[in-house]
C-alpha positions in Angstrom: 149.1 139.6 99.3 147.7 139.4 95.9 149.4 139.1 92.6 148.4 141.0 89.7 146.7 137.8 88.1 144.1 138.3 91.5 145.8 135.1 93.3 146.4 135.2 96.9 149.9 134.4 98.2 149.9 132.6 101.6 152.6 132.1 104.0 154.1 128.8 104.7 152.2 128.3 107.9 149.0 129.2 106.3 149.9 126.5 103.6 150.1 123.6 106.1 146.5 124.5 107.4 144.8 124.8 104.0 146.7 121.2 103.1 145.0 119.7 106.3 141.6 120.8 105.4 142.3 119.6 101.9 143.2 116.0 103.7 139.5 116.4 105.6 137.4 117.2 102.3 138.9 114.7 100.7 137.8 112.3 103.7 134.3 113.5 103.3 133.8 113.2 99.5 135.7 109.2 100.1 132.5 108.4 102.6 129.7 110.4 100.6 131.1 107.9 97.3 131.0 105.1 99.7 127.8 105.8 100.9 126.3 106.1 97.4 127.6 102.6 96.6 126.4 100.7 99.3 127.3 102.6 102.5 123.8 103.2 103.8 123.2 106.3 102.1 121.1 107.5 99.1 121.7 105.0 96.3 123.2 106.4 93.5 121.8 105.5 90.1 122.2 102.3 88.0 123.8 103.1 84.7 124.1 99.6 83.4 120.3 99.4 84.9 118.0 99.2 81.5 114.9 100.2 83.5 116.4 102.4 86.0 114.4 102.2 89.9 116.5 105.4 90.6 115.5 108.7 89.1 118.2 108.8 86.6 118.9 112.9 87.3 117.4 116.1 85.0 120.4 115.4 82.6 119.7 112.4 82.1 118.7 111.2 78.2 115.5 111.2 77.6 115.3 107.1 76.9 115.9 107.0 80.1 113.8 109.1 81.8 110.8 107.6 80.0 112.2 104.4 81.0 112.0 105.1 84.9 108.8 106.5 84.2 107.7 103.6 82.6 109.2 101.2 85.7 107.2 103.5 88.0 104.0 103.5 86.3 104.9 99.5 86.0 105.3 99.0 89.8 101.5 100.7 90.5 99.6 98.6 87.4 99.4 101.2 85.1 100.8 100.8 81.7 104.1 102.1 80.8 103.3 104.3 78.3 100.9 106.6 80.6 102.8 109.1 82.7 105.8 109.5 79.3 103.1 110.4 76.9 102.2 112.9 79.8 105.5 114.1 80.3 106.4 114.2 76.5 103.3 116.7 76.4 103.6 118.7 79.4 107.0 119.0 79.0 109.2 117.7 76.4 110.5 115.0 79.3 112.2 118.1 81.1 111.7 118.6 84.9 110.6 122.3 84.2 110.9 124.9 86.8 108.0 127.2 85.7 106.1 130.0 88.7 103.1 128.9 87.8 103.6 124.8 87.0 106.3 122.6 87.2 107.7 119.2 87.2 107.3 116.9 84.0 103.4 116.6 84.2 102.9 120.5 84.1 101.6 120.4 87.5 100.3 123.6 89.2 102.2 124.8 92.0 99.4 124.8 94.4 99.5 120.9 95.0 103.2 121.6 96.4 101.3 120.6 99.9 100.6 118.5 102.4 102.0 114.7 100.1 103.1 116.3 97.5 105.3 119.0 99.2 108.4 119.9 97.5 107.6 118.1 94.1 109.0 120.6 92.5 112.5 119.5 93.2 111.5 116.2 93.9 110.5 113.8 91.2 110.1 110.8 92.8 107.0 113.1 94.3 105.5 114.2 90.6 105.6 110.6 90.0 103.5 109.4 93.0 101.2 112.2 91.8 100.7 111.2 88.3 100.2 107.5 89.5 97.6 108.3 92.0 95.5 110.8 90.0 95.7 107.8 86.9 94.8 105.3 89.4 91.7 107.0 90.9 90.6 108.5 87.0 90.7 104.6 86.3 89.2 103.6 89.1 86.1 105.8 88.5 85.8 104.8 85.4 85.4 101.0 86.0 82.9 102.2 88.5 80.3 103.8 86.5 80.3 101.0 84.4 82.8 101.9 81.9 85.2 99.9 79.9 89.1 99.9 81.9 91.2 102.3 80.0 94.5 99.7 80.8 93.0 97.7 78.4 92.7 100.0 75.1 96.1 101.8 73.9 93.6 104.2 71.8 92.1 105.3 75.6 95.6 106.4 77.0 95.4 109.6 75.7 91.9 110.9 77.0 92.6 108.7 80.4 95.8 111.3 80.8 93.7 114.5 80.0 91.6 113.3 82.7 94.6 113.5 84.9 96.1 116.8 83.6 92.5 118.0 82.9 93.6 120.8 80.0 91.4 122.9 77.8 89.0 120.7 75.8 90.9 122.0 73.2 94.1 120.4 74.3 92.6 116.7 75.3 93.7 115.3 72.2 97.2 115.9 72.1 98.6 113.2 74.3 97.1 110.1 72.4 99.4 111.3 69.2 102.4 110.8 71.5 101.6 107.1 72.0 104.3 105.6 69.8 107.1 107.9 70.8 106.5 107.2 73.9 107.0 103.1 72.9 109.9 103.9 71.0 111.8 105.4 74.3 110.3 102.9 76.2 111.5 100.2 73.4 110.3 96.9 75.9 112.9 97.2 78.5 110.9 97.3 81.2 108.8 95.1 83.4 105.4 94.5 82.5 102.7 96.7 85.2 101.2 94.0 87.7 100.2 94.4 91.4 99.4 92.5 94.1 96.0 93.5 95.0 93.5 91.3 92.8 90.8 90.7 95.1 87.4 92.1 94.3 85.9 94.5 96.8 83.2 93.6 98.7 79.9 94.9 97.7 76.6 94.8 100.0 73.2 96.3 98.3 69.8 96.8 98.5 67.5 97.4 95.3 64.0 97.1 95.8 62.1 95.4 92.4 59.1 98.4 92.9 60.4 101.8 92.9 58.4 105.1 92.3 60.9 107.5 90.5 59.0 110.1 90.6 58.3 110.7 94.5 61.9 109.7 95.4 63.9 111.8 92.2 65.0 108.5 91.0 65.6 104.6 91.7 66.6 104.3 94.8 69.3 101.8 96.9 71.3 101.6 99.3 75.3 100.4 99.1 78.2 99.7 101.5 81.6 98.6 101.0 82.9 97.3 104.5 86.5 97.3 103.0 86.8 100.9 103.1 88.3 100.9 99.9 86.0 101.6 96.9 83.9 103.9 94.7 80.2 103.2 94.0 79.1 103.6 90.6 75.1 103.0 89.5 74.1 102.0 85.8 70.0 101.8 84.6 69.7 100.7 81.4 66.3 100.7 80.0 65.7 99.0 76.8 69.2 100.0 74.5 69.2 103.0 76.7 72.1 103.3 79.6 72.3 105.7 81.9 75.3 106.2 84.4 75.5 107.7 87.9 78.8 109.6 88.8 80.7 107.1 91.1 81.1 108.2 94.7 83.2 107.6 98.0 80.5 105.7 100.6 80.3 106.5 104.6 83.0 105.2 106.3 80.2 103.6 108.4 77.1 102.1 107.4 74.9 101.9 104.1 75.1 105.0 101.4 72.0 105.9 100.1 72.3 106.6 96.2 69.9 108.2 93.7 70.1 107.2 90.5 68.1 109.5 88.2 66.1 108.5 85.0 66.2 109.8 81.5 63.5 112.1 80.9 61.8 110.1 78.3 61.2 107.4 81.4 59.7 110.2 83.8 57.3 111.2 80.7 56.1 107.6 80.2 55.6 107.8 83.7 53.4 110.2 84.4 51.2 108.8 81.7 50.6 105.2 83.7 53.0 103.1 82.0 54.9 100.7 83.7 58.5 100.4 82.6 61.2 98.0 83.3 64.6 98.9 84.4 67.9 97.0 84.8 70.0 98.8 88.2 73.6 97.6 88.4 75.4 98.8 91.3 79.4 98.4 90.9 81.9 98.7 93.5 85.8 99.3 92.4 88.7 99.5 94.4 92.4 101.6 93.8 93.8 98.4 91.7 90.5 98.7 89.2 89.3 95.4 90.9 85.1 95.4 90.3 82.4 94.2 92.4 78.8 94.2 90.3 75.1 93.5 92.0 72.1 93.9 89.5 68.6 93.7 89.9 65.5 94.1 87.6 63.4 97.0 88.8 59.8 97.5 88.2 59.0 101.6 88.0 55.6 103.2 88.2 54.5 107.0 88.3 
């Protein structure tokens, strides 16, 4: 029966059965709290935490958001500024749910695959993104010779557009969040370390005499045998340097890597001229570590 206010009346007997299932949820929802504090399931998040480990939920405040950010970027190396100027960009520090792009990073929706399934809805997952696109942007970097953006707050913001890789219009915008970003943060967290300090291991050969002109450049050969690293190549002749784009080697044996001239060089070349060269080949693994091995190369036409 239903009353004019559209509630159902039950009978008596029908009462005692909706009671009992009332008695069952309320069983459930007693383990599901249990389980959050302790019981073996999901752990529920740390409100008295000031660096929360726990993604803190999409309603959280932002302070807090930044601040598991900030832990997360913390627990990889990376600085804890990084990924909440990103999100403070890309977002406004909101887990957006965009057709195109989503998350807090702005990131496209064809990387919800294969690792990075279901980051959408998971941010735990945009997180492990962000930190492994930073980490291999720095890693490159220290590779081809380049000073380590972790050490220069005024690099944060181009090190981040080389993660999110916007319009070159748009590259600038995330280094002007960089004290916002501190103020959320406001030194409650850890500060970044990680276990992994060894240097990779670095094996090259550079010959002292090498024609650039037959072989398109100066020539060597390079092989990590950790497996782990990017090869970078830097000639600097006279003030001049010139950088080779850093590369993954063969998984077995030695790499063979071209390092190509400036066109000044080639022209001084052809002329008879001898010229002096100083090759630096540089080995970096995921944690930034650097291996270098230089030589001085002779180089005739």
């Amino acid at each position: 029966m239903v009353s004019s206010f559209g509630m159902t009346w039950v009978h008596k007997d029908d009462t005692i059965a909706i009671a009992a299932l009332a008695a069952v949820a309320s069983l459930a929802f007693s383990a599901v709290v249990e389980a959050q504090d302790g019981g073996g399931g999901m752990p529920a998040p740390d409100f008295s935490e000031p660096c929360p480990a726990v993604y803190p939920g999409d309603g959280a405040e932002k302070p807090r958001i930044a601040r598991w950010m900030a832990r997360g970027a913390a627990e990889r190396g990376l600085p804890h500024e990084l990924p909440v100027m990103a999100g403070i960009t890309e977002s406004g520090l909101q887990n957006l749910r965009g057709s195109s792009f989503a998350g807090y990073f702005g990131m496209s929706r064809a990387l919800n695959t294969g690792e990075y399934r279901g980051f959408p809805r998971n941010p735990d997952l945009q997180m492990r993104w962000f930190t492994d696109t930073a980490m291999l942007v720095r890693q490159r970097r220290v590779a081809e010779g380049r000073p380590d953006p972790a050490d220069d707050p005024a690099s944060y913001g181009s090190w981040i557009a080389d993660v999110e890789r916007p319009a070159r219009q748009y590259r600038s915008r995330y280094q002007t969040h960089l004290a916002e970003a501190g103020d959320l943060i406001a030194g409650k967290c850890g500060a970044p370390s990680t276990d992994d300090t060894a240097a990779p291991r670095l094996r090259v050969k550079i010959a002292t005499a090498q024609q650039p002109l037959t072989a398109g450049g100066i020539v060597l050969t390079a092989r990590c045998p950790d497996h782990d690293c990017l090869v970078g190549v830097t000639v600097q002749i006279g003030d001049t340097v010139r950088r080779t784009a850093a590369r993954e080697l063969a998984s077995s044996g030695s790499t063979r890597v071209v390092a190509r001239v400036p066109r000044s060089v080639r022209r001084e070349l052809r002329e008879g001229r001898a010229v002096r060269a100083r090759v630096t080949a540089i080995a970096a693994d995921r944690a930034a570590n650097t291996t270098a091995r230089a030589r001085l190369v002779t180089l005739r036409g």
